[in-house]
N, C-alpha and C positions, 0 to 999 in steps of 0.2 A: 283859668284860661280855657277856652271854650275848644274843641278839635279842629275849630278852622285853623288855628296856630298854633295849635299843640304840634305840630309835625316840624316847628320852625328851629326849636330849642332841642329835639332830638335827632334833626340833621346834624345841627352844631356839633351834640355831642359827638354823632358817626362821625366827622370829620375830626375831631379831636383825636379820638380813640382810633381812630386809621393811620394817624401820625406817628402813636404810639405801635400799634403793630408794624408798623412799613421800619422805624427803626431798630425794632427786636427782628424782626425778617433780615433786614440789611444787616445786622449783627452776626448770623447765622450763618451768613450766605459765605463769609471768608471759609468758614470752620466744614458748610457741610455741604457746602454746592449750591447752587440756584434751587434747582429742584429739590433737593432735601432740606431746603429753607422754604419751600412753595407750601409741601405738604403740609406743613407744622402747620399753616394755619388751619387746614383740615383735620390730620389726626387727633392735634394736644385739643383743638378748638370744639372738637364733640363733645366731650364728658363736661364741659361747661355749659355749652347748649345746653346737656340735659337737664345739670342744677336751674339754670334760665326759666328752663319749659316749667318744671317741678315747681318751684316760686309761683309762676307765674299763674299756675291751677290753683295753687293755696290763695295768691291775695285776692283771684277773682273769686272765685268760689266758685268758678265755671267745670262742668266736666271735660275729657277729650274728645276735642271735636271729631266728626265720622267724616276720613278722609277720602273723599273722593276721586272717581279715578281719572277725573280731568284736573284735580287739584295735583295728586303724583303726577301726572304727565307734563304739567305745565313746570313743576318743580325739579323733575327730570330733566327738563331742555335746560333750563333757567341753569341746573346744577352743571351740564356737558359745555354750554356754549360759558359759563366762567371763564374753564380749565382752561378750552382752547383760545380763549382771550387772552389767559395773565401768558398762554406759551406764544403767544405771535407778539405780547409786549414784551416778551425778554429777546427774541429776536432784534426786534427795532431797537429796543436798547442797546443791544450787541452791536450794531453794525452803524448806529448815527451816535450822532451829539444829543444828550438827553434833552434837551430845550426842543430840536426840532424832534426828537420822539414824542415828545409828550403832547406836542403842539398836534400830532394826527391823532392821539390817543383821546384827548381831549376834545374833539368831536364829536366826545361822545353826548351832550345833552340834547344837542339837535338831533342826532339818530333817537334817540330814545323821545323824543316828544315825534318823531312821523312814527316810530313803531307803538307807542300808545296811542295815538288816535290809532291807529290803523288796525290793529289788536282788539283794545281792549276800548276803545270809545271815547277816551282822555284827551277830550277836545280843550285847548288853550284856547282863549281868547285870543283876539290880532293882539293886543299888548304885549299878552304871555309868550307868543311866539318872539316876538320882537324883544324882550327882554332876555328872552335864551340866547338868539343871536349877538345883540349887545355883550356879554358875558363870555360867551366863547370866541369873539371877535376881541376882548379884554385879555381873555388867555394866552390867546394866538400871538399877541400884541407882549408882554410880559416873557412869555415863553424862550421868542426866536430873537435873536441879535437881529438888528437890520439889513446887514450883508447877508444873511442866512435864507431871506424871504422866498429865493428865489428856487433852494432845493425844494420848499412845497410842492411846487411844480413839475421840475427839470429830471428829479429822482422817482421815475414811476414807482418798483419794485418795492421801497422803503415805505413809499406813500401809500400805494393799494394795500402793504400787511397794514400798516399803524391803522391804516383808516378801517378794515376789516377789525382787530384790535375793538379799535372804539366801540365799531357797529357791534360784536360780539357783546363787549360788557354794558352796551345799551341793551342789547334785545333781553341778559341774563336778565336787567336790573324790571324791561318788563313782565316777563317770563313770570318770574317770583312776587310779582303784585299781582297779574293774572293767576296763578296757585293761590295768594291772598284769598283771594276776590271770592274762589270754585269752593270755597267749605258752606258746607249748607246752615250750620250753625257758629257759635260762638264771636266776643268780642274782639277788635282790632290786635289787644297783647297776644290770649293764646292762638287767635291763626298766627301771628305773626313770628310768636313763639315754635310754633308747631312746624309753618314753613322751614326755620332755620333748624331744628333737629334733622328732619326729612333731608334738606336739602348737602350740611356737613356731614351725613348719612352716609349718603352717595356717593359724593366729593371723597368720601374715605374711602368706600369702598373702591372708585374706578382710579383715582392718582394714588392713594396707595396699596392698593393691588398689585397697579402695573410699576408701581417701584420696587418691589418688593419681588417680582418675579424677572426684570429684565433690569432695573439700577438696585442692588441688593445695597451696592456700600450705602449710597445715599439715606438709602430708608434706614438701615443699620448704625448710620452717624447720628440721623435724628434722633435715635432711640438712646445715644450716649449722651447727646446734648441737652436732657431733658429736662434739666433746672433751668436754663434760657427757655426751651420750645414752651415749657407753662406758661411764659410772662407772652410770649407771641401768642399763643394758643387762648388765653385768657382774652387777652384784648384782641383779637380779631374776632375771638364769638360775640364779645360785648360791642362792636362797632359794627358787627354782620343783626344782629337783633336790633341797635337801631335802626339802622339801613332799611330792613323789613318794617320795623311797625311805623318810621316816617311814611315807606312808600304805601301802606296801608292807607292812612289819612288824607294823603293828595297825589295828584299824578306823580309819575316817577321822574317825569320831567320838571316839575319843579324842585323834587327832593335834590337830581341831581347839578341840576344849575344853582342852588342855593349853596349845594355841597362848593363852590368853587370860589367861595369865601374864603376860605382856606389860606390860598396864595397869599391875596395884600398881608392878611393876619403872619402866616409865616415868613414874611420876607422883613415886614417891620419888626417881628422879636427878634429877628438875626439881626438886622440893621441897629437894633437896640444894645445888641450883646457885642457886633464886630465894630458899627458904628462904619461900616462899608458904606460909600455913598451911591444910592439908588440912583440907576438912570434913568432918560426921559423915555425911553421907550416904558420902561417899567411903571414907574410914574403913570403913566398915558395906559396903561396896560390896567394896572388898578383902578385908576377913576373910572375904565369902564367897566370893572365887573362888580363895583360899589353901586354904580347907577342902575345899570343893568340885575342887578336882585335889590334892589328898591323899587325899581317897577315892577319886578314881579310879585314882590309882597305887596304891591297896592293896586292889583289887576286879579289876587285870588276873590276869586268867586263865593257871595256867603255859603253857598251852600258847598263848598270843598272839602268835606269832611270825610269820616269812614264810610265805602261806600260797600254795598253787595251784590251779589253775582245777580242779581234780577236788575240792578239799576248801572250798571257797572259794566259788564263785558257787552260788546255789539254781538250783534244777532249771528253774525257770520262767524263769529271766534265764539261766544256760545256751545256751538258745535264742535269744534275742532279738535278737542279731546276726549269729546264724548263718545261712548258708545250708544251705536243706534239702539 
């Protein structure tokens, strides 16, 4: 398989493997809080990064790449604007019906294909845009009951966090293909490798830090919980290391409108397992985010592959981290 489609099979994975964290997280979350189930992807999730990184140097045979200080800075933002995402998504989950939360949360592909062109140069074709729309018009559609449509609208305060929300873990998801992009040397694994040590680095030190000096129980339950926080801890660095080396290989707006295959797949093994019968909105919701990442896998561009800080960031985001 050649890197135009190598990013297609390790989306998949991320999406697999996010399933798997999100219900070791939701496991947590009765025992040790929100927050003390948030971190665990950060704390338990470093010391696996680092076996990650460490593999990752042995099968390339590559050295450690010389981070640069638009690489940290880019990985820095990418790492702050997360945290404040997953805390504006536990809000809206607190205060709505999860279908219309997710449904603002999930805007997140189209913020993230206007803050990659805008960024980092990650120009979609007219299709590529139109298949992102497609897809997140598919989610929307899936998400909300039809008597529901009309909170989109009518509930400012709910709508501008969730949509804030999305735009957050859009900009993270460019942020960290931009840090990608800023290493002067090495292959797509170890930057990609190397962003995600950096990046759950930080993520440890600034959430659990600040747990640990103002939510003490939280952090302190985590630490008793610590035969579950491995199995979260585990699979959120292994679905955070995909995440990076797809976004490596093509825009991060195709990684993450691809990523939202997800839904039809988990709603048909439920359907499979309760034999709950699917409605037409859902239905109608699926066929378009089936159609909608079939156009986008047949509008990538040949040449979409791993790209580098010379061919890759625009001329105005170029500078933007860098010191004169």
């Amino acid at each position: 398989m050649t890197l135009q489609y190598l990013w297609v099979p390790i989306t998949l994975a991320a999406s697999a493997l996010q399933v798997v964290r999100n219900g070791a997280q939701a496991g947590l979350t009765a025992k040790i809080g929100t927050l003390g189930a948030t971190q665990v992807r950060f704390v338990y999730g470093f010391p696996f990064a680092l076996i990650f990184f460490l593999l990752g140097l042995a099968w390339t045979g590559e050295p450690i790449p010389h981070v640069t200080s638009e690489a940290l800075a880019w990985c820095l933002t990418g790492a702050m604007a997360q945290i404040a995402a997953t805390a504006l998504m536990l809000l809206v989950m607190r205060d709505r019906a999860f279908g219309v939360a997710y449904a603002y949360i999930k805007t997140e592909p189209v913020i993230v294909a206007l803050f990659g062109a805008l960024f980092l140069g990650d120009l979609l074709p007219l299709a590529g845009w139109l298949a992102v729309v497609i897809v997140t018009g598919g989610v929307l559609l899936v998400a909300i009951r039809p008597g529901e449509f009309r909170k989109l609208f009518t509930e400012a305060r709910p709508a501008l966090t969730g949509v804030a929300a999305g735009g957050l873990f859009g900009f993270a998801v460019v942020a960290f293909r931009g840090s990608i992009m800023s290493f002067e040397t090495g292959g797509f694994i170890v930057r990609s490798l190397t962003v995600l040590v950096l990046c759950l680095a930080m993520q440890t030190l600034l959430l659990g830090g600040w747990l640990a000096l103002r939510d003490r129980a939280s952090f302190t339950a985590s630490l008793r919980e610590w035969r579950g926080s491995l199995g979260a801890g585990l699979a959120g660095s292994a679905a955070s290391a995909c995440w990076l080396a797809a976004s490596a290989l093509t825009a991060a707006a195709n990684v993450r409108t691809l990523a939202l295959v997800e839904m039809p797949i988990a709603a048909l093994a439920s359907w499979h397992i309760s034999r709950k019968r699917l409605r037409g909105h859902e239905l109608a919701g699926f066929a378009l985010v089936l159609g909608g990442v079939a156009l986008l896998l047949a509008v990538i561009p040949p040449d979409a592959g791993f790209v580098s800080r010379a061919s890759g960031l625009t001329g105005a985001t170029r500078g933007l981290f860098r010191p004169p």
